[in-house]
C-alpha positions as CSV (number, residue, x, y, z in Angstrom):
1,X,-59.2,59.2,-119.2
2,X,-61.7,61.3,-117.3
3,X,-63.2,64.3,-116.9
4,X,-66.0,66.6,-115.2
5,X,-69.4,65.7,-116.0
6,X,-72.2,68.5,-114.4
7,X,-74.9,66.6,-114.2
8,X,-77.5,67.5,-116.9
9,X,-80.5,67.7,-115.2
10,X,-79.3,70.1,-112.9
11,X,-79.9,72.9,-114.5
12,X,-83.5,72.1,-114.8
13,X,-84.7,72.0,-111.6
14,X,-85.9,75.5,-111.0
15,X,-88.0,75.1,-113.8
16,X,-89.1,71.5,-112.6
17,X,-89.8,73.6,-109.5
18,X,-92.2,75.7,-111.8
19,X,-94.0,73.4,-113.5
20,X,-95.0,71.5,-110.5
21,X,-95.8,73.8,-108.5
22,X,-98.4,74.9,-112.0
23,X,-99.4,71.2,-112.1
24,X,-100.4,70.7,-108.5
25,X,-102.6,74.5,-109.2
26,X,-104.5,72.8,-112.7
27,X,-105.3,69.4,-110.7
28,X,-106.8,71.5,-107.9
29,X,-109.2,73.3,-110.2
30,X,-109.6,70.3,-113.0
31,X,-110.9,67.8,-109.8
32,X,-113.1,70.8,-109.0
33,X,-114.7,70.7,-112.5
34,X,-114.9,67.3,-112.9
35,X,-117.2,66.4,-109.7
36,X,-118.8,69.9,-111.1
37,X,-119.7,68.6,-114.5
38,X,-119.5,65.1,-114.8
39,X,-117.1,65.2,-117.4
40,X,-115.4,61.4,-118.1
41,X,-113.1,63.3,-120.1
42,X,-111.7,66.2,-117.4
43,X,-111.5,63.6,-114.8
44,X,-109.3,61.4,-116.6
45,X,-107.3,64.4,-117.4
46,X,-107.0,65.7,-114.0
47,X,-105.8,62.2,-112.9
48,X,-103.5,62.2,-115.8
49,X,-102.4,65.9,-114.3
50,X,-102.0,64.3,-110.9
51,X,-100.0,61.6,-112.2
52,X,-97.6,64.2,-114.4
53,X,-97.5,66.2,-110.8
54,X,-95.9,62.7,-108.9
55,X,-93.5,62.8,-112.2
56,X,-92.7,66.0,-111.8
57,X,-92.0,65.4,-108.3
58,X,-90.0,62.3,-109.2
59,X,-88.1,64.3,-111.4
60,X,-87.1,67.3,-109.4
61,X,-86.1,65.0,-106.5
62,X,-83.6,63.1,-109.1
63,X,-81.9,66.6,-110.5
64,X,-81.7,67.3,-106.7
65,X,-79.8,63.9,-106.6
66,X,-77.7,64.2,-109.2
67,X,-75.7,67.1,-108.2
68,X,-75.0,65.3,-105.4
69,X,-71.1,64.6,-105.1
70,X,-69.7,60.9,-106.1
71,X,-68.5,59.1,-102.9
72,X,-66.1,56.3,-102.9
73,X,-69.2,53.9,-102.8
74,X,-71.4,55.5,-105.4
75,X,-68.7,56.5,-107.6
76,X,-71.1,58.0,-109.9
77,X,-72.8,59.9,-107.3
78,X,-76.9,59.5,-108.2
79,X,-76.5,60.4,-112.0
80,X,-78.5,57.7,-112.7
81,X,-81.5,58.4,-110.8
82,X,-82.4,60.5,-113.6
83,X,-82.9,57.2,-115.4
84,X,-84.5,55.7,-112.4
85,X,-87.4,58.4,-112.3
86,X,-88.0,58.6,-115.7
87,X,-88.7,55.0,-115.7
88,X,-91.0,55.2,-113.2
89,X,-93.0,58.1,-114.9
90,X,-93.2,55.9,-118.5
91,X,-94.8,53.2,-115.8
92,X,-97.6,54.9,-113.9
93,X,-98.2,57.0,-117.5
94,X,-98.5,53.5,-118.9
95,X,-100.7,51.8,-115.9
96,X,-103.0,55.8,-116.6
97,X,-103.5,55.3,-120.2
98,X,-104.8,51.7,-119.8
99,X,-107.2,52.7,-117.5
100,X,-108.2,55.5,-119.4
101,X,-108.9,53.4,-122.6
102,X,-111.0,51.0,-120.3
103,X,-113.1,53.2,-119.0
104,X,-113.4,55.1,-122.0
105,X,-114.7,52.2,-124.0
106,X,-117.1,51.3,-121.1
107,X,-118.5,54.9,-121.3
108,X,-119.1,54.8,-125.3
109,X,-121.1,52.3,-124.7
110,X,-122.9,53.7,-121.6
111,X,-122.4,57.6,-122.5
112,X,-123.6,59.6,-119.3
113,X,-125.0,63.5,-119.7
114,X,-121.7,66.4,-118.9
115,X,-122.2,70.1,-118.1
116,X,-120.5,70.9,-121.5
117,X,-119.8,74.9,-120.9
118,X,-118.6,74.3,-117.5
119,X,-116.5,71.8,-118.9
120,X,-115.0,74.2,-121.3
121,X,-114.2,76.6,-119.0
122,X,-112.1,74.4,-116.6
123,X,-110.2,73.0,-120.4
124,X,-109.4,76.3,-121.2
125,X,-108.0,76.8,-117.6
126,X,-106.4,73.6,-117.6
127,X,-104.7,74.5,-121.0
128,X,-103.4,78.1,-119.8
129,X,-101.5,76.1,-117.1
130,X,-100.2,73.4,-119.3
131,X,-98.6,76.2,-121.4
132,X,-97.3,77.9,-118.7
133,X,-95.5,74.7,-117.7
134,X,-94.4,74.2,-120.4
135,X,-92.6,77.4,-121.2
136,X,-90.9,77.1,-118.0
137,X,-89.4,73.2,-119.0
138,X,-88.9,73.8,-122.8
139,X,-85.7,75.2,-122.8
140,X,-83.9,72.0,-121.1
141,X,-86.3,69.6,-122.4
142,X,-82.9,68.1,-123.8
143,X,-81.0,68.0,-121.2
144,X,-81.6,64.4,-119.6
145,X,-84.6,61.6,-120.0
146,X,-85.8,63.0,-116.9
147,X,-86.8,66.6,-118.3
148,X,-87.5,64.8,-121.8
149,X,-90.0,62.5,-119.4
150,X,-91.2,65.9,-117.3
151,X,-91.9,67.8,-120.7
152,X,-93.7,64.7,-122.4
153,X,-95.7,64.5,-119.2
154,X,-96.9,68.5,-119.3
155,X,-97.4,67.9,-123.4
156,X,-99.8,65.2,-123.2
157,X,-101.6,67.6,-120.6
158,X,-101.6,70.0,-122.7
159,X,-103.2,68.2,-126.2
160,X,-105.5,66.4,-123.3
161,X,-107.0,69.8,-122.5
162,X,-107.1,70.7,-125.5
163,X,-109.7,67.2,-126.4
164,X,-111.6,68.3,-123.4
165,X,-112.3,71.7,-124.4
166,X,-113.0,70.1,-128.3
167,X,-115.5,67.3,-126.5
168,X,-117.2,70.1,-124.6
169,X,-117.8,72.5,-128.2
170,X,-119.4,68.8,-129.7
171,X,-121.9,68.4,-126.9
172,X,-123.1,72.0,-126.3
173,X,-123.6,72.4,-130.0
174,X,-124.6,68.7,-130.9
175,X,-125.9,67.5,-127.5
176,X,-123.9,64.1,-128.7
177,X,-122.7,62.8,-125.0
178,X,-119.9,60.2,-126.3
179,X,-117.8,63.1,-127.6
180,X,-116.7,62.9,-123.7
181,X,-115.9,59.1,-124.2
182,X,-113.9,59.6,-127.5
183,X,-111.3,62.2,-125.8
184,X,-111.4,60.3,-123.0
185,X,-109.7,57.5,-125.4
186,X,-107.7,60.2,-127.3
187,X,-105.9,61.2,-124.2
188,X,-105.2,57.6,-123.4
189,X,-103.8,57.4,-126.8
190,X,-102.1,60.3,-126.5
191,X,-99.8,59.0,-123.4
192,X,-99.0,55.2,-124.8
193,X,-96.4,55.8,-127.7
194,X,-94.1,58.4,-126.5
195,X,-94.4,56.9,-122.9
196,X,-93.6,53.3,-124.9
197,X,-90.6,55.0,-126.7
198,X,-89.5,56.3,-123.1
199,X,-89.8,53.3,-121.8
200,X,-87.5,51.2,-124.0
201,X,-84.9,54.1,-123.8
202,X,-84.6,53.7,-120.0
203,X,-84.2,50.1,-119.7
204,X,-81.6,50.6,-122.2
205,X,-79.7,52.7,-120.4
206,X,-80.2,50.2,-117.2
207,X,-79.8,47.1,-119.3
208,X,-76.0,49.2,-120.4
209,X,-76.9,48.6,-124.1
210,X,-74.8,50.9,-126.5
211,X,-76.0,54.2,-126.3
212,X,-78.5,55.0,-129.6
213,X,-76.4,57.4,-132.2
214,X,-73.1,55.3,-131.4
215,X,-72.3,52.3,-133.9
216,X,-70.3,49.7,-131.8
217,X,-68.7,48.4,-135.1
218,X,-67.8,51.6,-136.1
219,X,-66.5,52.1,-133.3
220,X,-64.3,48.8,-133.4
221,X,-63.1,49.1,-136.8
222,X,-62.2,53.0,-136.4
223,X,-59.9,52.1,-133.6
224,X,-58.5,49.1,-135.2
225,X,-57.1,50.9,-137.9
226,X,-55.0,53.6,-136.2
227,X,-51.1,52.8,-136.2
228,X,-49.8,50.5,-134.0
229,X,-53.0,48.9,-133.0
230,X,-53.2,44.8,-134.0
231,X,-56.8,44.1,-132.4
232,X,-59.5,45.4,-130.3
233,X,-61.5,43.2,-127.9
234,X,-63.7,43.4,-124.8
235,X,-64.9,46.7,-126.6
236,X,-68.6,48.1,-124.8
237,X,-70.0,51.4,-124.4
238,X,-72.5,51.9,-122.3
239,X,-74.5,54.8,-120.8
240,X,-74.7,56.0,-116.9
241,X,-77.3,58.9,-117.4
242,X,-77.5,61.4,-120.3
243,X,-74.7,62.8,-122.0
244,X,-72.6,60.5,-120.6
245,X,-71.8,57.3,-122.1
246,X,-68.6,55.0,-121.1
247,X,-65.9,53.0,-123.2
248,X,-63.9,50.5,-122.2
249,X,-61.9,47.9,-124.1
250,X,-59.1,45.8,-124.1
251,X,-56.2,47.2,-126.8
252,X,-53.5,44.9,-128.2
253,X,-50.4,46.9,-129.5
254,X,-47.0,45.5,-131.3
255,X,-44.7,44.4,-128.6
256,X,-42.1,47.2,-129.7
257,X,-44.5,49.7,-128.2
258,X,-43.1,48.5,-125.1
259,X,-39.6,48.7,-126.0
260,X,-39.5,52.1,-127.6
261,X,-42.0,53.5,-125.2
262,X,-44.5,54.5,-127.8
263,X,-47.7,52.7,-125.9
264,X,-48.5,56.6,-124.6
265,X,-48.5,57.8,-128.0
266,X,-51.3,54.7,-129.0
267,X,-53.4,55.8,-125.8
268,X,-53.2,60.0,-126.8
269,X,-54.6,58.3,-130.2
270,X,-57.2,56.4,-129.0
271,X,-58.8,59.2,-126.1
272,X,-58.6,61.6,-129.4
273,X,-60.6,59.2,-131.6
274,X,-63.3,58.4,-129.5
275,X,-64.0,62.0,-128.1
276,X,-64.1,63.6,-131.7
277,X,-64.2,61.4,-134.4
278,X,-68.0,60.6,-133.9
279,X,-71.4,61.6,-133.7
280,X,-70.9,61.3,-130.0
281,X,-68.4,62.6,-127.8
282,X,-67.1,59.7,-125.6
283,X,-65.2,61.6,-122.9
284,X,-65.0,58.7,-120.3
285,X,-62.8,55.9,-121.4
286,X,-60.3,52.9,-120.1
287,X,-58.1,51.1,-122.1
288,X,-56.1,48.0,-121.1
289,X,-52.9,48.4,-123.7
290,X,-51.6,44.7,-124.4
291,X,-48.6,43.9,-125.9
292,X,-49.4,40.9,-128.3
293,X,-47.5,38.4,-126.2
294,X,-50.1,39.1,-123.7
295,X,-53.4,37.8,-126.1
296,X,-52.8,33.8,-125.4
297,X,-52.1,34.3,-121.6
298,X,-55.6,36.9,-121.2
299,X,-57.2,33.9,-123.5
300,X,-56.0,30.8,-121.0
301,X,-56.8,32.9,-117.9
302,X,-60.8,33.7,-119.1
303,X,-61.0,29.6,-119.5
């Protein structure tokens, strides 16, 4: 059974458009303050912008993709370079956040003197943008990993100018330097355990495990008890991109089925059981029917 799938990212690039064209703007003017103030702190977070601006970038160029038509050798089209770029994002936030919690450590010990109201100023700038961003990419946020991925990449912006903007209040009223070190750690702290929970999602989706929110037991036992059916095997469900995961399975049916011509009535019940009857719509599915006299020949053949 199939049907049409728009590709759910691709409603989110005009505001992936936005939000990178806002990022690439706050990097500009964060780089500026950095080399201006010496801040630890706003230069990790203007690398941490640039990085979000290459995930962005990665990101828009995959919702372009995946409006692109299936052909008959990608017969998918590029749906799943939404999964492809998100993965990449979780990996350079990953490689940015260790960096950041190396050098912030290195800087707590060695604290160095910051321009704390300058500082502020370019937080408080860097913060207008990240809100601005992050209107624009709210609204599909749920749409695919690779918005989910864009929209965790503009939040941790946003809390990281946030600690910069904190860091500068604590040294211009305390003169205590390391406040720069600390959120320079907080923002690396910031990016590992969404990007980590990204991470795994992806490679689950490219490893073809069964989609999260689907139980493939369930799933099996569900199906096994509808009329007619005598066993289920060769069952998986796997996931292309977002919002659209795959069944197929292998369906033995009484031999009668065959005989009275009821096997069409077995396959209307199965493509209404797995689109409806759980959490998760599963709208793409092929099932081999199998008369029972069929189980011991399929069984010699895969030895």
């Amino acid at each position: 059974m199939g049907s049409h799938h728009a590709p759910a990212g691709a409603a989110g690039r005009g505001p992936l458009a936005g939000a990178l064209a806002i990022t690439l703007a706050v990097f500009v003017l964060q780089i500026i303050g950095a080399l201006w103030t010496g801040s630890l702190a706003l230069l990790f977070d203007s690398v941490h912008v640039l990085t979000d601006a290459a995930g962005l970038a990665m990101a828009l160029g995959a919702a372009t993709l995946s409006v692109r038509p299936a052909t008959a050798r990608r017969s998918w089209g590029f749906r799943r370079a939404e999964v492809i770029a998100a993965l990449l994002q979780a990996a350079f936030l990953l490689a940015v956040g260790a960096y950041v919690l190396v050098e912030g450590v290195h800087r707590l010990i060695t604290p160095e003197d910051v321009a704390a109201p300058e500082m502020a100023v370019f937080g408080v700038i860097g913060l207008a943008g990240n809100l601005a961003a992050l209107a624009l990419l709210s609204r599909h946020r749920a749409a695919s990993f690779n918005l989910r991925a864009a929209f965790l990449e503009v939040l941790n912006d946003a809390l990281g100018s946030v600690a910069v903007i904190v860091a500068a209040v604590v040294i211009t009223l305390t003169g205590w330097m390391r406040a720069d070190a600390v959120v320079a750690l907080l923002i690396g702290a910031l990016i590992i355990p969404r990007t980590l929970k990204l991470l795994r999602e992806t490679i689950d989706v490219l490893l073809e495990s069964t989609p999260a929110g689907i139980d493939l037991e369930e799933v099996r036992a569900h199906i096994a008890r509808l009329p007619l059916v005598r066993d289920v095997h060769d069952l998986h469900i796997t996931q292309i991109a977002t919002g659209l995961p795959v069944l197929t399975a292998h369906i033995v049916v009484d031999d009668d089925c065959y005989r009275d011509g009821s096997a069409h009535v077995v396959l209307d019940q199965l493509q209404e059981c797995v689109a409806g009857h759980f959490d998760v719509s599963i709208d793409h599915c092929t099932f081999q029917i199998e008369p029972l006299d069929h189980v011991p020949h399929e069984r010699e053949l895969s030895h």
